[in-house]
PLY file of the C-alpha trace (Angstrom):
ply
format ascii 1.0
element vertex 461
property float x
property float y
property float z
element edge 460
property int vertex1
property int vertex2
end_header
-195.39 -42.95 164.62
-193.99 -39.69 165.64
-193.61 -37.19 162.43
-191.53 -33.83 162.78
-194.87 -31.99 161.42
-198.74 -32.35 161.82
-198.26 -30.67 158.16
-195.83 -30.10 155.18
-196.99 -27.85 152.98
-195.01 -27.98 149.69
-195.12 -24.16 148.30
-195.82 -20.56 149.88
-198.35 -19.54 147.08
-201.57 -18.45 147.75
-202.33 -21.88 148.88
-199.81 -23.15 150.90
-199.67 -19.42 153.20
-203.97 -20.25 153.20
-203.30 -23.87 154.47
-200.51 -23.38 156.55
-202.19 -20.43 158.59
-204.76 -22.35 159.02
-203.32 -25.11 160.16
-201.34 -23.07 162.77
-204.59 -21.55 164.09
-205.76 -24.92 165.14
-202.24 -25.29 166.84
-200.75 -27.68 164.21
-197.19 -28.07 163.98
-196.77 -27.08 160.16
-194.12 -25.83 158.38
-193.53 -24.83 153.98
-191.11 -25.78 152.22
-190.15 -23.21 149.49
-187.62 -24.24 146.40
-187.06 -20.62 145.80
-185.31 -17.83 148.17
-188.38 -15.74 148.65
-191.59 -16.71 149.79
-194.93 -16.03 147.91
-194.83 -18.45 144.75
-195.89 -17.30 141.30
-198.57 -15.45 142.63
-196.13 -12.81 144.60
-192.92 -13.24 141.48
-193.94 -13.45 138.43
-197.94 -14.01 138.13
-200.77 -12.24 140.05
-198.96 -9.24 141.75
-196.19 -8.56 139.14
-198.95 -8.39 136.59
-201.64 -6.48 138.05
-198.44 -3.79 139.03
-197.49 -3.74 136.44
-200.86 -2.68 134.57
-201.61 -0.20 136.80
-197.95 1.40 136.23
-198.71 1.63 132.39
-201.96 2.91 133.38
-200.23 5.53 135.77
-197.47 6.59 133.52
-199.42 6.24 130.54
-202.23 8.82 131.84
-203.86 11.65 129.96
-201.07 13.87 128.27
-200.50 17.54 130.35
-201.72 20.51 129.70
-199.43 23.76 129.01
-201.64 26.81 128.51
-204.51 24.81 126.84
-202.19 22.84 124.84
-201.96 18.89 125.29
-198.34 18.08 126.28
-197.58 14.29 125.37
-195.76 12.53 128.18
-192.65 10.66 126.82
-193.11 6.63 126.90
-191.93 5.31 129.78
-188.72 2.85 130.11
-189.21 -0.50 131.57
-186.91 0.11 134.15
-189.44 2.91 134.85
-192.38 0.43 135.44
-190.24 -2.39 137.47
-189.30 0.08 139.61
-192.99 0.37 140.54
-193.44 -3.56 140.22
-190.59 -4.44 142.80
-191.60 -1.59 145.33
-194.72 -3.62 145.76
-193.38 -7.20 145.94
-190.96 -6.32 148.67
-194.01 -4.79 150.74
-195.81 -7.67 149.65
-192.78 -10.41 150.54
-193.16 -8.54 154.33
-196.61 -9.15 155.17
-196.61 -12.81 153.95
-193.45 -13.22 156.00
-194.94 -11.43 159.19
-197.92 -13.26 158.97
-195.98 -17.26 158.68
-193.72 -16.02 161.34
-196.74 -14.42 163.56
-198.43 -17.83 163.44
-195.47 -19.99 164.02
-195.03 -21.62 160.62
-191.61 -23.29 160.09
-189.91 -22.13 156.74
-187.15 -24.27 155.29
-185.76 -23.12 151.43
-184.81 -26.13 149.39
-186.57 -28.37 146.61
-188.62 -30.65 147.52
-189.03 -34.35 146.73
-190.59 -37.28 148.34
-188.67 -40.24 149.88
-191.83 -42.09 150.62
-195.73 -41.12 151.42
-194.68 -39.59 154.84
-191.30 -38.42 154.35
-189.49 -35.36 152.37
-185.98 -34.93 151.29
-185.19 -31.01 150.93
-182.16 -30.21 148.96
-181.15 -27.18 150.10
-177.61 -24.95 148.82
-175.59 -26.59 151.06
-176.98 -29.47 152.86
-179.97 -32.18 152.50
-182.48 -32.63 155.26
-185.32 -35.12 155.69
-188.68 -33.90 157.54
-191.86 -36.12 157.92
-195.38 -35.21 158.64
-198.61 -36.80 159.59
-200.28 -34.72 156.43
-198.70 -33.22 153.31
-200.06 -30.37 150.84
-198.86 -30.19 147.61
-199.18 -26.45 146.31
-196.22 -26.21 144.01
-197.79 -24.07 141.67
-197.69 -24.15 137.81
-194.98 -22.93 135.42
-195.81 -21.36 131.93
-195.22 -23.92 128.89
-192.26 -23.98 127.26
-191.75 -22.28 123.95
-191.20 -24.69 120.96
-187.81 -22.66 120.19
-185.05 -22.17 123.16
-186.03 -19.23 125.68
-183.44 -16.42 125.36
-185.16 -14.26 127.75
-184.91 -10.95 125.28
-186.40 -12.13 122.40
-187.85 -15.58 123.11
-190.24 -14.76 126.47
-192.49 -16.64 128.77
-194.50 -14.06 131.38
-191.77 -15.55 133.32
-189.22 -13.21 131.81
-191.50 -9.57 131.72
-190.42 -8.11 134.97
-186.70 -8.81 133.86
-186.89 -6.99 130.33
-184.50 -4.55 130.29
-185.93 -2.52 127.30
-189.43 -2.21 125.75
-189.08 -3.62 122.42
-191.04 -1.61 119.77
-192.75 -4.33 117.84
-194.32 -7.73 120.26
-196.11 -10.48 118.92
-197.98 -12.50 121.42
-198.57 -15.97 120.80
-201.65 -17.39 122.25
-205.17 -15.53 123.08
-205.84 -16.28 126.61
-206.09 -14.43 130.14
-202.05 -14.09 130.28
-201.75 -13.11 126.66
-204.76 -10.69 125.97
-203.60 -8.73 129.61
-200.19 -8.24 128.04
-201.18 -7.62 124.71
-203.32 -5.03 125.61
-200.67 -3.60 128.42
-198.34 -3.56 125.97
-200.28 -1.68 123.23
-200.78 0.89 125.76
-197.67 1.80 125.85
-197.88 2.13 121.70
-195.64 -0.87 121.40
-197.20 -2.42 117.87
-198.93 -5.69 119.10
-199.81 -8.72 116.90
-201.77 -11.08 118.95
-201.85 -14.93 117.32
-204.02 -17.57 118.53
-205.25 -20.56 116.71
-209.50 -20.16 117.99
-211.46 -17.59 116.23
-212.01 -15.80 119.47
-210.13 -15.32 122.59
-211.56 -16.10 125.94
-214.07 -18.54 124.85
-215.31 -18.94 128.12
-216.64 -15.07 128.52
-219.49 -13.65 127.10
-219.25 -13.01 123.36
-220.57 -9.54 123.18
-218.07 -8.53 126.29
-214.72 -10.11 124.25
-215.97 -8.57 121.16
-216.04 -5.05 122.87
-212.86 -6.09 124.28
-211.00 -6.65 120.63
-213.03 -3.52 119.61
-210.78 -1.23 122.15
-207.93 -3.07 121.91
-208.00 -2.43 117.93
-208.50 0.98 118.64
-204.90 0.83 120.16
-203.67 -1.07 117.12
-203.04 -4.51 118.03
-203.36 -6.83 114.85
-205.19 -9.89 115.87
-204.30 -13.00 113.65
-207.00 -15.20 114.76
-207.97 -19.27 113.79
-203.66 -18.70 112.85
-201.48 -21.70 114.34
-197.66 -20.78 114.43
-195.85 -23.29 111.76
-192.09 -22.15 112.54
-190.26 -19.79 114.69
-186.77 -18.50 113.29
-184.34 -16.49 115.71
-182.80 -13.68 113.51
-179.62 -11.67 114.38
-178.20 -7.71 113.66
-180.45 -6.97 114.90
-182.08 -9.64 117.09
-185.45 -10.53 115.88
-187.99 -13.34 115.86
-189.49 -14.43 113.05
-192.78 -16.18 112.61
-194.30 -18.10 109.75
-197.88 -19.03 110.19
-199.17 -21.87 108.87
-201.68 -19.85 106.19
-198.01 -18.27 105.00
-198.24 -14.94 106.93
-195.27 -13.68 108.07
-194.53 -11.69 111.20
-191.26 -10.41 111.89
-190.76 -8.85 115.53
-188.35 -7.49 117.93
-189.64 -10.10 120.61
-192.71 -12.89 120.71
-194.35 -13.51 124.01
-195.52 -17.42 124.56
-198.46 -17.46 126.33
-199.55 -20.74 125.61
-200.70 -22.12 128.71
-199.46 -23.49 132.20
-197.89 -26.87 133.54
-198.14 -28.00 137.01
-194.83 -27.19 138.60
-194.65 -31.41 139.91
-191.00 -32.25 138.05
-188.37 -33.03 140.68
-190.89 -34.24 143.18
-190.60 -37.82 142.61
-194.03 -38.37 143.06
-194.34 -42.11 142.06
-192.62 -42.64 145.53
-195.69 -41.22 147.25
-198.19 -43.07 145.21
-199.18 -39.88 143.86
-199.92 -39.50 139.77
-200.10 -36.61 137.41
-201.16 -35.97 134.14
-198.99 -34.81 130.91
-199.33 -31.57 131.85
-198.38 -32.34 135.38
-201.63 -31.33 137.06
-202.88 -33.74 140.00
-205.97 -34.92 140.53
-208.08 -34.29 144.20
-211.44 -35.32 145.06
-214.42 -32.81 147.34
-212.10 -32.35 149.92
-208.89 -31.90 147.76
-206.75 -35.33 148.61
-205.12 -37.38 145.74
-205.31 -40.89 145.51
-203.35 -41.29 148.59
-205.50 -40.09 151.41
-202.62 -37.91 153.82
-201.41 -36.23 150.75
-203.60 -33.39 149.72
-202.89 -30.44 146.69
-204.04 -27.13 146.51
-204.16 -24.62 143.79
-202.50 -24.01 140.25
-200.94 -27.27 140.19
-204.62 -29.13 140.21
-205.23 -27.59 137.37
-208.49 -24.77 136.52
-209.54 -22.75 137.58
-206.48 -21.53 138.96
-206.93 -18.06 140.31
-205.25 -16.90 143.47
-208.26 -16.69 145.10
-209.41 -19.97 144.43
-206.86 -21.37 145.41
-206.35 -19.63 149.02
-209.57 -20.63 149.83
-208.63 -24.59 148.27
-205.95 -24.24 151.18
-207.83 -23.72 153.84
-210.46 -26.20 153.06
-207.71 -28.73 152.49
-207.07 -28.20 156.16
-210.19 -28.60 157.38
-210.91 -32.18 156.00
-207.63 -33.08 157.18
-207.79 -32.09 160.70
-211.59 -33.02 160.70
-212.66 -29.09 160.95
-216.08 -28.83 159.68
-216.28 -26.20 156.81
-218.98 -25.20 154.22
-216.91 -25.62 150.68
-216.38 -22.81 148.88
-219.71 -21.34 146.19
-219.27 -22.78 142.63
-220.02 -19.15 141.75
-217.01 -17.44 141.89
-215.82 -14.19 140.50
-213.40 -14.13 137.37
-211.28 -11.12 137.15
-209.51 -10.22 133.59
-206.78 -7.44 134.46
-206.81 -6.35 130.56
-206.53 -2.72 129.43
-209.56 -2.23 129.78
-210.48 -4.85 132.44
-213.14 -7.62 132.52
-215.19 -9.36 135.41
-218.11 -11.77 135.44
-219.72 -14.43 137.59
-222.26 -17.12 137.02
-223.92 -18.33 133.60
-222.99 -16.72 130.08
-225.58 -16.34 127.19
-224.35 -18.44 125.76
-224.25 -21.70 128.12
-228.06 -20.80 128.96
-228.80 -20.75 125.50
-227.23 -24.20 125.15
-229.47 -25.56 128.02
-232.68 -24.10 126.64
-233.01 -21.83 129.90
-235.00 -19.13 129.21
-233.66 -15.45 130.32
-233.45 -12.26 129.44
-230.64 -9.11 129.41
-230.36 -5.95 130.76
-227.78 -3.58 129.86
-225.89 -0.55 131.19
-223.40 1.53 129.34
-220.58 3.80 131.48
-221.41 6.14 128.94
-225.02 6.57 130.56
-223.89 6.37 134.35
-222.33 9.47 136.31
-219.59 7.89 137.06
-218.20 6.36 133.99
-218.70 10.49 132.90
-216.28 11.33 135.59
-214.19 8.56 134.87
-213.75 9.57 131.59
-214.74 5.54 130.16
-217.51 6.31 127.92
-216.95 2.58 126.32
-217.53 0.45 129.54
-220.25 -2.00 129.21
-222.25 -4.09 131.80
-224.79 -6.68 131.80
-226.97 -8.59 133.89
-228.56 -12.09 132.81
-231.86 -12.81 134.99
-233.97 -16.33 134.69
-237.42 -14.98 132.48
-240.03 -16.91 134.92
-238.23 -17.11 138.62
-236.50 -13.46 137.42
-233.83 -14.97 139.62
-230.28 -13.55 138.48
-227.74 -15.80 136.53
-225.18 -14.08 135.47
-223.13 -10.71 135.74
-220.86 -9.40 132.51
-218.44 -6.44 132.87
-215.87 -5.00 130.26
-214.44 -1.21 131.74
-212.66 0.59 134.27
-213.45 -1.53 137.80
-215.13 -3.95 136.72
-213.07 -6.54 138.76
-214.41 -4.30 141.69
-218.23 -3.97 140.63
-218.50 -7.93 140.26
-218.81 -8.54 143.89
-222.15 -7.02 144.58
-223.12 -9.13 141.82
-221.40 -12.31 142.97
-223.51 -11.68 146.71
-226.95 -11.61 145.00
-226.10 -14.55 143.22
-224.69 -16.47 146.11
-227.84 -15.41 148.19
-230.27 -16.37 145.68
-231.56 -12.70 144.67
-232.54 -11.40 141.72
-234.48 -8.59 139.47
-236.53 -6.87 142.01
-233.80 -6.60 144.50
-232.08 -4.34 141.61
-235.61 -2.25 140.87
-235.68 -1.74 144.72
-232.28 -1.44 145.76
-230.44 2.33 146.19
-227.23 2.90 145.22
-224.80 5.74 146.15
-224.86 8.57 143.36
-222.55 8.79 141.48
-220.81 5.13 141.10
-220.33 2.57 139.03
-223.32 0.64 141.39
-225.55 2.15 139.32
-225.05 0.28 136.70
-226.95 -2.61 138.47
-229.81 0.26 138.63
-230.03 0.44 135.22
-229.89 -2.83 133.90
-232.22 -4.06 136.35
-234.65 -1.28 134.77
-233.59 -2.09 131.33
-233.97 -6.02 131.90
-237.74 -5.24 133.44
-238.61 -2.83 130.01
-237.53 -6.10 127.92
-239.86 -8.67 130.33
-242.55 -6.27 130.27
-242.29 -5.46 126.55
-242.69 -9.03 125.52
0 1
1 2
2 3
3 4
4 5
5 6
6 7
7 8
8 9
9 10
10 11
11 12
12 13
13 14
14 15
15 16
16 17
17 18
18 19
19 20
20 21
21 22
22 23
23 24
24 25
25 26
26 27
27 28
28 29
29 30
30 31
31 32
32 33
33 34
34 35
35 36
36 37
37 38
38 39
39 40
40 41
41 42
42 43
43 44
44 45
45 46
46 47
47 48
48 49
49 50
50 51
51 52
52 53
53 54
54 55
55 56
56 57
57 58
58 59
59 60
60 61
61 62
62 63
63 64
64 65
65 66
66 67
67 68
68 69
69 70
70 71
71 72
72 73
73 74
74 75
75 76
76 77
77 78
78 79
79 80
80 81
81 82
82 83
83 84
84 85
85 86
86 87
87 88
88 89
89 90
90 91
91 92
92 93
93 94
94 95
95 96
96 97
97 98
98 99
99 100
100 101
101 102
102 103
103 104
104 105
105 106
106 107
107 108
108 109
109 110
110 111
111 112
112 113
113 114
114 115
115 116
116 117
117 118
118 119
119 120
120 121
121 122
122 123
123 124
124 125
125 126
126 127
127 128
128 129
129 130
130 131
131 132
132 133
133 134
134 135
135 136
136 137
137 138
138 139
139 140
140 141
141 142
142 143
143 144
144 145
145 146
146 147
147 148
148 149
149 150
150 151
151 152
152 153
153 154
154 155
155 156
156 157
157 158
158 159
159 160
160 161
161 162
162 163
163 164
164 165
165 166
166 167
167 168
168 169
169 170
170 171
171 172
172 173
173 174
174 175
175 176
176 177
177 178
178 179
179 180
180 181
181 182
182 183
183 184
184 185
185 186
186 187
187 188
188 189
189 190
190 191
191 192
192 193
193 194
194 195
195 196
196 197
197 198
198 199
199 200
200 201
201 202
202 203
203 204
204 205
205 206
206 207
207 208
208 209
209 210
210 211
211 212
212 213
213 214
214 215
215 216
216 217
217 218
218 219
219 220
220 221
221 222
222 223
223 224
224 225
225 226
226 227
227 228
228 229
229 230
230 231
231 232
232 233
233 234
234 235
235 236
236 237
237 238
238 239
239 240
240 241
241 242
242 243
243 244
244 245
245 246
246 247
247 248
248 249
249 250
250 251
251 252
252 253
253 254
254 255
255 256
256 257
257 258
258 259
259 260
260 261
261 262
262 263
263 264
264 265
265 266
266 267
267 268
268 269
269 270
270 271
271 272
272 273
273 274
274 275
275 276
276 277
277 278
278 279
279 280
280 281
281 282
282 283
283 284
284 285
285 286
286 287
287 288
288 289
289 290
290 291
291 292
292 293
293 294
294 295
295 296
296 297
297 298
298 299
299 300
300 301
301 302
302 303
303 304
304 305
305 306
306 307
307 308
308 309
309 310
310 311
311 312
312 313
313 314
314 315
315 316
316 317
317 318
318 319
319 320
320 321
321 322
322 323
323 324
324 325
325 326
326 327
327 328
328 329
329 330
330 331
331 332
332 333
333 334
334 335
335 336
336 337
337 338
338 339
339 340
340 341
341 342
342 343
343 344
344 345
345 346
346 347
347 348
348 349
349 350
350 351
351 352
352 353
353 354
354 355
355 356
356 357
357 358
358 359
359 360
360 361
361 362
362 363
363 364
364 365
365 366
366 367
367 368
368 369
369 370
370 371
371 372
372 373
373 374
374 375
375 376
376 377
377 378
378 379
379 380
380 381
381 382
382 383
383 384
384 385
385 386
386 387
387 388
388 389
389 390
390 391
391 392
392 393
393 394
394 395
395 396
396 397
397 398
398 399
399 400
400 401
401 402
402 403
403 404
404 405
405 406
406 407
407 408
408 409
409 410
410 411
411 412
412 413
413 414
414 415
415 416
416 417
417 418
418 419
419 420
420 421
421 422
422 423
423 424
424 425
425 426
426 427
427 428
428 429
429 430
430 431
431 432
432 433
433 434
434 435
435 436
436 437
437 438
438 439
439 440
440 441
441 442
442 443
443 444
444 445
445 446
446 447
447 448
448 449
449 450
450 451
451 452
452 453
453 454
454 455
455 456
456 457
457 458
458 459
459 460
């Protein structure tokens, strides 16, 4: 059978640009299929860039107050309009080079939603018209949407992470419902720019899958900017008020929290309504995530998916590189698949990063290791920096003195990782770090000095 396409990737995120690149460069004929007018997917809208931006705008605008003659001049808080203006400067930059690179390597684009007629073919309903396309192999890479609220979204007071980028106003009081990545980097955004934060969640600690002495550092400096943290709280009802608009929360232990708007942060569904996906043979689960095996098909062998809509660990790196080894197995390309050991970045205020085994999940499989430690408040750097809180640790195996893990909370962390994450990858450990030299001053030196610090501990016991 002749298809129009060798591929049809469904979605210009992170994963479908990956895959369809790739594709190209082995001269496929490919082309994505985008339901909205721009290209880029969450990543580029409303998720990874916007986010990030938007941090480092608070960050910018927020900076140390002025001096006038020796005498601190506080800057005045800036407007959101102030910070979107930053935020849309780089998604249009951003929307150019995706676009230069699809058109560079010959990738079809066609705007319209996509849904599936059968395994090989696609309807696209586009604003005008309806076309049908087939292809030899599809690529699902929708992306994911953020859960809907419990209450009608209003966009002003009722908010998904959806709706921050088209705020027109800071409110002065935020409650934000549910402790994850999304909700602790906005919590703690927002609390920089002294907005009064009260962060629920229904665990006793956020970010259960970091190390525990990094999050508790983390809640530390975030209380230090005076967000409340109702933890182990589940939200019982959620009451619009009016003149003036409000939300109103009632807990379920009876607590009441009355703000000018609540944030729902409360997870992420796979973006798969409207496909019709029972006409490609192709199931989901209730939260609309599909299932792939090693070399990322479904159940239905031609039909491969890609990144936030499989579900964790859905990080725009992950999923670029889920993409392009998508591709290969399709087109028989043969590829080494991507290290388990990947780096998590957490763009809080202040930032997190860590790779490989926590304390914790060691602990639970009786491995026996020990720490080593580095404050920024002992390093050159974090001196010049001005972070004196910044805190970094290094796990190493107590026999093979391999390394296991790497823990950051503090200002480029999500940078400093990476020399970690190599080590790791390669197999090195301890006395690599006692031997290694590191350019003075930097934030490198922190491996220095937990290496040392880790030895002291071996050697002392």
């Amino acid at each position: 059978m002749a298809y129009d396409y060798d591929l049809l990737v469904l979605g210009s995120g992170p994963a479908g640009q990956r895959a369809a690149v790739q594709a190209a460069k082995l001269g496929k004929r490919v082309a994505i299929v985008e339901r909205h007018r721009m290209i880029g997917g969450v990543c580029l809208h409303t998720g990874t860039v916007p986010s990030k931006t938007f941090r480092e705008a608070v960050l910018a605008l927020m900076a140390a107050p002025r001096l006038d003659h020796g005498v601190p001049v506080e800057r005045p808080r800036p407007s959101m309009p102030d910070l979107i203006h930053r935020v849309n400067g780089v998604i249009e930059r951003e929307l150019d080079v995706v676009a230069r690179q699809l058109s560079r390597n010959n990738v079809d684009l066609i705007t319209g939603s996509a849904r599936f007629l059968d395994p090989h073919t696609i309807a696209i309903d586009g604003q005008s018209l309806e076309r049908q396309s087939t292809a030899e192999h599809i690529l699902i890479a929708c992306g994911s949407v953020p859960s809907a609220p419990p209450v009608p979204n209003d966009h002003e007071t009722i908010l998904t992470s959806d709706d921050i980028i088209l705020m027109e106003r800071l409110p002065r009081s935020l409650a934000v419902i549910g402790g994850g990545v999304i909700g602790i980097e906005y919590a703690s955004m927002f609390a920089e720019l002294g907005v009064e934060v009260t962060l629920i969640d229904r665990h006793d600690l956020p970010l259960d899958f970091c190390d525990r002495e990094i999050v508790d550092e983390l809640i530390h400096q975030m209380r230090l900017k005076r967000v409340t943290f109702r933890l182990g709280e589940a939200v019982k009802k959620i009451t619009g008020l009016e003149n003036p608009k409000r939300a109103e929360i009632e807990l379920e232990s009876g607590k009441l929290v009355v703000v000018d708007a609540a944030l729902f942060s409360i997870g992420r569904v796979g973006a798969t309504a409207g496909l019709d996906l029972d006409k490609a043979g192709v199931n989901c689960d209730e939260r609309g995530r599909l299932k792939v095996n090693e070399k990322m098909q479904t159940e239905v062998a031609h039909i491969s998916a890609a990144g936030d809509v499989i579900g964790f660990p859905a990080l725009a790196s992950t999923s670029s590189e889920q993409g392009r080894l998508a591709v290969c197995a399709m087109f028989g390309v043969e590829s080494n698949p991507s290290n388990a050991t990947f780096p998590y970045g957490i763009y809080a205020i202040p930032e997190i990063a860590m790779v490989g085994a926590t304390e914790r999940e060691l602990t639970e499989k009786k491995v026996p290791y020990e720490v080593g430690v580095a404050r920024y408040a002992e390093i050159a750097r974090g001196q010049i920096l001005g972070d004196d809180s910044g805190l970094f640790k290094m796990i190493f195996h107590r026999e093979t003195r391999k390394l296991l893990g790497v823990h950051c909370i503090g200002t480029h962390a999500t940078e400093l990782i990476h020399i970690g994450q190599a080590v790791l990858a390669l197999g090195g450990g301890l006395d690599y770090f006692l031997d290694a030299v590191f350019n003075y001053p930097t934030l490198a030196e922190c491996y220095k000095v937990a290496a040392y610090n880790a030895s002291n501990r071996m050697r002392s016991t």
